[in-house]
Backbone bond lengths (Angstrom), bond angles and torsions (degrees), N, CA, C in turn:
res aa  C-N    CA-C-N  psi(-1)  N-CA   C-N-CA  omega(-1)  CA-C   N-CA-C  phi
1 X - - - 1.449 - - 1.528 109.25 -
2 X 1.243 97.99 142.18 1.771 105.89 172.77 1.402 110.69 -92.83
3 X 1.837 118.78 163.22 1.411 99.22 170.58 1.557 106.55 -85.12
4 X 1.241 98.32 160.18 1.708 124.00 -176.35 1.481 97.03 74.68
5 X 1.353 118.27 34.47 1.342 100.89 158.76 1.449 110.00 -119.81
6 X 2.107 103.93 116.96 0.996 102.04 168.83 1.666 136.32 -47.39
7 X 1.531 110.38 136.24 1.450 121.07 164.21 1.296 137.15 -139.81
8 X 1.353 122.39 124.81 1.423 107.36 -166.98 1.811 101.16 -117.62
9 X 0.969 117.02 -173.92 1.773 132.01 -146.14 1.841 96.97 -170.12
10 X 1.679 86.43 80.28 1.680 93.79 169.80 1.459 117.97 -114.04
11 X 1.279 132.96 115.18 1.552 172.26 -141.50 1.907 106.01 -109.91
12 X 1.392 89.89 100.48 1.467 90.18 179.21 1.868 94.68 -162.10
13 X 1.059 81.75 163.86 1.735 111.88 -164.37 1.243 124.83 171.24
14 X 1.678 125.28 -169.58 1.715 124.76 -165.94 1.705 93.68 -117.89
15 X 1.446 100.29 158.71 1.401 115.46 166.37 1.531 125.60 -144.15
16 X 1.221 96.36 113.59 1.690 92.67 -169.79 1.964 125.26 -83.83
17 X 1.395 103.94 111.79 1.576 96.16 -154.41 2.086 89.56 -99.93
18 X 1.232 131.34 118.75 1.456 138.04 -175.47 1.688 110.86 -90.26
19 X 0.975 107.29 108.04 2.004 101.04 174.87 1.401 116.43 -109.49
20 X 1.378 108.10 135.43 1.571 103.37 165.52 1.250 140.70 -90.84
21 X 1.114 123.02 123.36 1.271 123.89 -135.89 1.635 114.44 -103.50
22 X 1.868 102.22 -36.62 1.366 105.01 149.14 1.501 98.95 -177.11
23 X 1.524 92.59 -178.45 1.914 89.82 -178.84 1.694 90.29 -117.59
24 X 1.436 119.05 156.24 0.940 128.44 178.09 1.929 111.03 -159.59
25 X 1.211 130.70 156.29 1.285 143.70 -164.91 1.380 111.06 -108.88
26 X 1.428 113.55 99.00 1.323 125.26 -159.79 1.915 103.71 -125.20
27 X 1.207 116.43 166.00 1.749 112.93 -172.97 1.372 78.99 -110.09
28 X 1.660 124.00 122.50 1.169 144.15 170.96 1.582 102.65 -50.66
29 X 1.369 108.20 128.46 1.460 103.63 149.84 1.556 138.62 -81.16
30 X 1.592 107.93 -1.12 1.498 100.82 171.99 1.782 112.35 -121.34
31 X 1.225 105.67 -16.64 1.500 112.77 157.63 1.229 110.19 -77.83
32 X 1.381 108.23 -48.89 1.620 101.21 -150.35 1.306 142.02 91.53
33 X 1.746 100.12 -14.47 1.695 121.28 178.37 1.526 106.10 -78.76
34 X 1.365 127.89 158.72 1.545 121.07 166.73 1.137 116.91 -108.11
35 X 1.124 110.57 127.14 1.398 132.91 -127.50 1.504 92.39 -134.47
36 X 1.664 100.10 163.41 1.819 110.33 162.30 1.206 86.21 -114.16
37 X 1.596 109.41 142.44 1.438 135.53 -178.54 1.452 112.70 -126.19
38 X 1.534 96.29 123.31 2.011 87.06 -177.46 1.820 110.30 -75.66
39 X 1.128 123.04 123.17 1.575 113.70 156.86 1.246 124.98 -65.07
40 X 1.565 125.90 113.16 1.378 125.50 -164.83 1.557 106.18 -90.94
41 X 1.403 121.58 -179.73 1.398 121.35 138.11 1.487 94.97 -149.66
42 X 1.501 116.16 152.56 1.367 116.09 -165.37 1.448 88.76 -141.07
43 X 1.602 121.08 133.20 1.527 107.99 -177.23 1.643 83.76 -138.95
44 X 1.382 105.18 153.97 1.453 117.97 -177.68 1.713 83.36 -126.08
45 X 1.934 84.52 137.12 1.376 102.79 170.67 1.845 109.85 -127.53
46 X 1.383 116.51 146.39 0.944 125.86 163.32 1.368 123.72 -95.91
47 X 1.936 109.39 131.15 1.547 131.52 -133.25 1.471 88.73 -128.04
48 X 1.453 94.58 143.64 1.955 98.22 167.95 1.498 94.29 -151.33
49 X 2.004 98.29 113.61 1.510 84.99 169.95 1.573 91.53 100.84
50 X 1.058 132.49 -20.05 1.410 140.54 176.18 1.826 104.79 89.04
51 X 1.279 120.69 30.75 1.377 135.20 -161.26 1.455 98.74 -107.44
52 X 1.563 165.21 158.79 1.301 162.95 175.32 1.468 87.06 -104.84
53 X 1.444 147.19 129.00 0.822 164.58 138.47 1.639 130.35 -67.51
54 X 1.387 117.15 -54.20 1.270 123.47 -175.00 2.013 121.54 -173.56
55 X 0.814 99.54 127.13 1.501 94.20 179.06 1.336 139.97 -48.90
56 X 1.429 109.49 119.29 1.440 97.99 -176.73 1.664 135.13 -73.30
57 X 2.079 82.19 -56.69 1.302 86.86 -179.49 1.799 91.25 -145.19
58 X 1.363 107.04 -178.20 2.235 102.92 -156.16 1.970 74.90 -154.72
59 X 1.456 109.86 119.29 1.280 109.59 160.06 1.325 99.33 -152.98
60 X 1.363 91.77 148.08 1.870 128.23 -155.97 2.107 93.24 -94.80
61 X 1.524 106.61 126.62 1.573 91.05 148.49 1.787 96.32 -146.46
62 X 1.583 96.90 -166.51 1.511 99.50 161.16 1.722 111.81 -148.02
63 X 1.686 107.07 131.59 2.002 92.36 -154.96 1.985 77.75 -111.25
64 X 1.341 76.49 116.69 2.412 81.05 147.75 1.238 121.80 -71.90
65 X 1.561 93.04 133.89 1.563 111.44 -173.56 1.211 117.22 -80.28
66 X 1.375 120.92 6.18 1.044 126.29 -160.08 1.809 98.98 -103.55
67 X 1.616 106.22 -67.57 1.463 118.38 158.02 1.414 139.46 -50.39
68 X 1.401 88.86 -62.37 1.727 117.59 171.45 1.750 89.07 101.51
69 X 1.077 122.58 57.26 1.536 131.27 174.43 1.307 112.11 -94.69
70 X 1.048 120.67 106.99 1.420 115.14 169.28 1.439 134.51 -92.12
71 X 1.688 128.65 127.18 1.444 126.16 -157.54 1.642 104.89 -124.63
72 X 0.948 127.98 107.39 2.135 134.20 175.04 1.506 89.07 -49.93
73 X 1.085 95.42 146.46 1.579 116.95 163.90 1.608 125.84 -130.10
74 X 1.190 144.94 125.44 1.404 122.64 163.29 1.251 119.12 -40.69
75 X 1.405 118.37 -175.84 1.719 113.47 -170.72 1.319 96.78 -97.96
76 X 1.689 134.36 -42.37 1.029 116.82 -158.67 1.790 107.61 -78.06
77 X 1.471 122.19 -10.28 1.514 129.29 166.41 1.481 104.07 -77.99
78 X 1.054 141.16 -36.88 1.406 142.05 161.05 1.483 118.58 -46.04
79 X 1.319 124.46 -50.92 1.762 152.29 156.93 1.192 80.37 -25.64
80 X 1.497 102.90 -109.29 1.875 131.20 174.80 1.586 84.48 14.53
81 X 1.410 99.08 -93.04 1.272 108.94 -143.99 1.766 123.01 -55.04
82 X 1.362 104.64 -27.90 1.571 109.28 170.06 1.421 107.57 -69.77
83 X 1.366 127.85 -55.02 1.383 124.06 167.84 1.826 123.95 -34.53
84 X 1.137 99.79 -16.83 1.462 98.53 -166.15 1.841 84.91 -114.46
85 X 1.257 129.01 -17.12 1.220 112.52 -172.75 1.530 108.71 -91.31
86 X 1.583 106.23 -8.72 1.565 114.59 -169.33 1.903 100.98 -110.98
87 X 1.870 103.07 12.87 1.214 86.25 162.63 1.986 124.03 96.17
88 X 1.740 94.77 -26.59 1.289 115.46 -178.70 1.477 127.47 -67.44
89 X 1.246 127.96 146.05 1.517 117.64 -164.68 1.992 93.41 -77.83
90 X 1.348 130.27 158.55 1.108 130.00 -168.92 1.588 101.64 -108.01
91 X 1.392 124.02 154.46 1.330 108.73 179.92 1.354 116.01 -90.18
92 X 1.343 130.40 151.97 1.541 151.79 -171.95 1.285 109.15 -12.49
93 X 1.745 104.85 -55.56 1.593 117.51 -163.40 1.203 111.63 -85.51
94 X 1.590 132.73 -33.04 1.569 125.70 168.99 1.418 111.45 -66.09
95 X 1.301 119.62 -28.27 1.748 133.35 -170.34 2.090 95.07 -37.08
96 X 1.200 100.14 -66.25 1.378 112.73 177.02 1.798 109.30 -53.78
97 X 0.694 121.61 -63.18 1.826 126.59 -171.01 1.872 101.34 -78.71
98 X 1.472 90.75 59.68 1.688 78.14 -177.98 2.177 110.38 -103.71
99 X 1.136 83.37 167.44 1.839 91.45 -164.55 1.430 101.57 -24.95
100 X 1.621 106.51 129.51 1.771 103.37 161.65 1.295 88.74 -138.46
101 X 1.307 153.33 163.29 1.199 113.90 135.81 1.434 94.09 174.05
102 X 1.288 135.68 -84.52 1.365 124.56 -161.92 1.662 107.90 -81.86
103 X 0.982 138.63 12.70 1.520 118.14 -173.44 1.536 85.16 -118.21
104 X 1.652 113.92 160.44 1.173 131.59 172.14 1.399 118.95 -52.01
105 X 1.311 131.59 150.44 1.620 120.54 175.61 1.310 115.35 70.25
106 X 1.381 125.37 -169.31 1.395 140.61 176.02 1.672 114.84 -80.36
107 X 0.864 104.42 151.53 1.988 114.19 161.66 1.603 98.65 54.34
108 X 1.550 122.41 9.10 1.631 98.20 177.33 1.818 114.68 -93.03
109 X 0.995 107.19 19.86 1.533 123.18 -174.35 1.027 102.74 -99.42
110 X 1.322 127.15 -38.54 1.778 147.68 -167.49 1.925 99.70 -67.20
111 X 1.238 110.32 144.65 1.712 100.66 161.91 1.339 113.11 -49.66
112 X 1.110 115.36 126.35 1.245 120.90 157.97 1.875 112.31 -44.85
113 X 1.494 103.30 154.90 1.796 99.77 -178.21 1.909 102.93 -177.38
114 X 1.125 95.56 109.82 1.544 108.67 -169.64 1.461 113.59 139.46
115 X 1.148 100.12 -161.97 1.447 107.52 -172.62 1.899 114.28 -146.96
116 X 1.798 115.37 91.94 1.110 134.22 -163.09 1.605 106.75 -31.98
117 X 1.367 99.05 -54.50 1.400 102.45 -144.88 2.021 97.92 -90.30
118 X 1.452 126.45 -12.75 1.607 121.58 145.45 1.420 112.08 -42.45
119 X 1.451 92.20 123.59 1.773 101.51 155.77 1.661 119.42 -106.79
């Protein structure tokens, strides 16, 4: 660099900020144990200046505490699932499309509800 030659030094990059969204009792799909599972959301933001500016990207999972397994979710199965962990009535149209999805077989996606080891 020469003198009087302007220079500037601009600082940008991603930051990944993780929230919990709720815990709920789900039949693991890679154990298989029933488990409390945290519902995550993890959103990466892009920073200038070390400032969070704007969102990049927003992805849904839920990890067992039991394993530490982690499963992606879409957002609106992520929704679902906090709504039902906070107790809330669900609306009409998710009622039908409710959790199936990562555990082997039928209904292991669903909250778990009962008691395994009763016959």
């Amino acid at each position: 660099m020469t003198r009087g030659d302007p220079s500037m030094l601009i600082l940008f990059g991603t930051r990944s900020y993780l929230y919990r969204l709720a815990m709920i009792t789900l039949l693991c799909g890679a154990c298989g144990n029933p488990a409390a599972h945290t519902l995550r959301k993890r959103v990466m933001k892009f920073t200038l200046f070390f400032v969070p500016l704007f969102p990049i990207s927003t992805k849904y999972s839920t990890q067992c505490t039991f394993c530490g397994a982690e499963h992606a979710l879409p957002k609106e199965q992520a929704e679902q699932l906090r709504l039902q962990a906070q107790g809330q009535p669900q609306p009409a149209q998710s009622q039908a499309a409710a959790p199936q999805a990562y555990g082997q077989g039928g209904g292991q996606g669903a909250p778990y509800q009962g008691n395994p080891y009763q016959n």
